[in-house]
C-alpha positions in Angstrom: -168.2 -68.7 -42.2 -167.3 -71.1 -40.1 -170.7 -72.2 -38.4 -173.1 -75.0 -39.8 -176.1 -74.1 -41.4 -177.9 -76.9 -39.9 -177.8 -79.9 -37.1 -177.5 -82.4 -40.5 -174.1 -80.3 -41.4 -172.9 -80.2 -38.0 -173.4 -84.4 -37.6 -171.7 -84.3 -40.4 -168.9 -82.1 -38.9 -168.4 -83.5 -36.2 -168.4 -87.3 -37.8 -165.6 -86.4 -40.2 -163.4 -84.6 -37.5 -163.9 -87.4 -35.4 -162.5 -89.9 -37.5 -159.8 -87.9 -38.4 -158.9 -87.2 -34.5 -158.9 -90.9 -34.1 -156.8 -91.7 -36.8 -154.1 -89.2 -35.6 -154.5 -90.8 -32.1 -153.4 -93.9 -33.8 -150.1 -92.3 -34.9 -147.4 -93.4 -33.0 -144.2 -92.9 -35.4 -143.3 -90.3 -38.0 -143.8 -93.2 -40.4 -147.3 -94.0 -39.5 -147.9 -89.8 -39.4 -146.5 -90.0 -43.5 -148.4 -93.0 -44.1 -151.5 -91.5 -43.0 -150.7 -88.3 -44.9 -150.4 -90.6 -48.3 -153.5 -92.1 -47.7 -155.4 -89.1 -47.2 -154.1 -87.8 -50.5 -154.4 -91.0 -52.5 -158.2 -90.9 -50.9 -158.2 -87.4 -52.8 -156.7 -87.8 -56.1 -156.9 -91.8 -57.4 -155.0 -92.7 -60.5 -156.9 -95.5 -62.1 -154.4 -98.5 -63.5 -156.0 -98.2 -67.2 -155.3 -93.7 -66.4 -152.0 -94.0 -65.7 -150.0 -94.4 -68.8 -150.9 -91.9 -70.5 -151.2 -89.5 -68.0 -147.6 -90.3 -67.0 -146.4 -90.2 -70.6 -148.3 -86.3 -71.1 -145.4 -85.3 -67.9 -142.1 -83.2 -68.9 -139.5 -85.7 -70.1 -135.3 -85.4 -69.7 -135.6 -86.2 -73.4 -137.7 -84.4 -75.8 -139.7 -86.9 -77.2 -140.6 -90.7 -77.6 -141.0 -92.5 -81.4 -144.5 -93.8 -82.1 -142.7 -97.4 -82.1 -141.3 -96.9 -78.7 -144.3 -95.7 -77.0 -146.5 -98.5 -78.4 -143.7 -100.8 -76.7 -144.0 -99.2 -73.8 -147.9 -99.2 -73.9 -147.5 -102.9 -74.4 -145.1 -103.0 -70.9 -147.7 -101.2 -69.4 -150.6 -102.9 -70.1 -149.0 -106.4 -69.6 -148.7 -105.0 -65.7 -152.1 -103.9 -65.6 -153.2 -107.4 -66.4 -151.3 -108.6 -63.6 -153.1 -106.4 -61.2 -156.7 -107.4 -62.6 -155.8 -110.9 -62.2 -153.7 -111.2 -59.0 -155.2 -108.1 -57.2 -158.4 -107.1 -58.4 -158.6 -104.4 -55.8 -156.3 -102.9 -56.3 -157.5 -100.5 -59.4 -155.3 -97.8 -58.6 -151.8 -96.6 -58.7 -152.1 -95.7 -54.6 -153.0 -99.1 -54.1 -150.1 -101.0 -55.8 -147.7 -102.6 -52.8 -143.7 -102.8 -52.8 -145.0 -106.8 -52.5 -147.3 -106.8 -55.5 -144.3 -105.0 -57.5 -142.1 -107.8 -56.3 -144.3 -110.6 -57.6 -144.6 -108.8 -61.1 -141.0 -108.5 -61.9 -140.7 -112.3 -60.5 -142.8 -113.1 -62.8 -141.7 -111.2 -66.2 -137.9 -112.3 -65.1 -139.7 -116.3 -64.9 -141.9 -116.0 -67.6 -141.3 -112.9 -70.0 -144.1 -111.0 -69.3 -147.6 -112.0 -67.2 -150.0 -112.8 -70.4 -146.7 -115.5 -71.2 -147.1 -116.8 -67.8 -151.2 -117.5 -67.6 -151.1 -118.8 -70.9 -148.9 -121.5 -69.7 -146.0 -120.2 -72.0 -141.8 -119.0 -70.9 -139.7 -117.0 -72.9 -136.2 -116.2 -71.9 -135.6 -112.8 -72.2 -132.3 -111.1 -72.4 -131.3 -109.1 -69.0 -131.8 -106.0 -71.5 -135.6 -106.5 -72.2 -136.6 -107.4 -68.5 -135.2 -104.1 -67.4 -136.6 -101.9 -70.5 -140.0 -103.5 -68.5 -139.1 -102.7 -65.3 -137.9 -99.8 -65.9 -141.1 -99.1 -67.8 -143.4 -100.1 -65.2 -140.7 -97.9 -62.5 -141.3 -95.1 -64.9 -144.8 -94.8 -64.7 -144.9 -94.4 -60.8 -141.9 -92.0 -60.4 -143.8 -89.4 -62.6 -147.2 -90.2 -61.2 -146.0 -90.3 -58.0 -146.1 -86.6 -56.3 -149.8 -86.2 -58.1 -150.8 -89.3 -56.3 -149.3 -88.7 -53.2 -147.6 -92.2 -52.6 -144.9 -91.6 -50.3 -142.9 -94.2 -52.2 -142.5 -96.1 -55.9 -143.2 -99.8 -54.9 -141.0 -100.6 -57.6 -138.3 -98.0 -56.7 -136.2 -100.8 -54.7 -136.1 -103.7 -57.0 -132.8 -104.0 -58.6 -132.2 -104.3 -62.2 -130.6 -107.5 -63.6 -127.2 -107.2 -64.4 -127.2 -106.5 -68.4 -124.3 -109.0 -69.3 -123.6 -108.2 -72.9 -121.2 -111.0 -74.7 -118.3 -110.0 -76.7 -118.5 -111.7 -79.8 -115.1 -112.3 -81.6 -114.5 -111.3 -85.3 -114.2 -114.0 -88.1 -110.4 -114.8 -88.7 -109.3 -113.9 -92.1 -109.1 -117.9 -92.8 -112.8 -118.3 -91.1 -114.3 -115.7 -93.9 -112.5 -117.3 -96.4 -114.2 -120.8 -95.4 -117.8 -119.1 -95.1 -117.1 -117.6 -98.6 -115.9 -121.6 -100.0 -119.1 -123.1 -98.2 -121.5 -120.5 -99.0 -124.2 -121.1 -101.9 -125.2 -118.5 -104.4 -127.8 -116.2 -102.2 -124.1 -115.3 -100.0 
């Protein structure tokens, strides 16, 4: 049945086709075509911010499961980005609407800072190179698996590079250094 039932439903009709002619009109490039495609899903299926953890967390994993303690932690990564986005871009409630920019500005942040709550509470912590990618990566994470469902052409973290994990070589006590601890050392050693 492909007739209206009445003039309401074929206002109606013609209203939404007309918009959507006019947005195609607009397309000049295969990118604005995709972008208009993404949009149109996103418009369909929104992933709230507060949603997305755990929806992303119930997706297949390479690896069969996550500890309790590791899943809080990255909870914890999660929700320290989330508080970003309330604060910084109160719009933007939903996974579609998180920007390659807004991404940017997070992990500035967390590398400055240690995490966002750190940095609006007027507090730095150095973090090792380690930590600030087991965030990013967390925060990566949690738009790679959502991102087909919420048709996002694109992770807006997926081109921010990782810091370079630097781990120092620490050099053994000499047989003569022990011995020293050992001479110095109180009872507790």
């Amino acid at each position: 049945d492909l007739g209206c039932a009445s003039y309401r439903d074929a206002l109606n009709f013609e209203t939404t086709h007309k918009a959507s002619v006019m947005r195609l009109e607009k397309q000049n490039t295969l990118a604005d075509l995709f972008n208009n495609c993404a949009d149109m899903l996103a418009e369909k299926n929104p992933i709230e911010l507060g949603r997305a953890f755990d929806l992303a967390m119930e997706k297949p994993r390479k690896r069969k499961s996550i500890t309790p303690s590791k899943l809080e932690e990255k909870r914890n990564y999660w929700n320290d980005f989330c508080a970003y986005m309330r604060s910084k871009n109160p719009n933007s409630e939903t996974i579609q609407k998180t920007t390659h920019q807004m991404a940017e500005a997070y992990i500035a942040i967390i590398r400055r800072h240690g995490s966002f709550l750190n940095y609006i509470g007027g507090f730095s912590t150095q973090l090792a190179p380690f930590t600030l990618n087991a965030k990013h990566n967390t925060v990566r994470e949690v738009f790679e698996l959502l991102k087909e469902d919420a048709g996002i052409p694109k992770n807006p973290f997926a081109n921010i590079p990782s810091l370079i994990n630097k781990s120092e070589s620490h050099e053994p006590f000499s047989v003569d250094e022990i011995h020293l601890i050992f001479q110095k050392a109180n009872e507790f050693l």
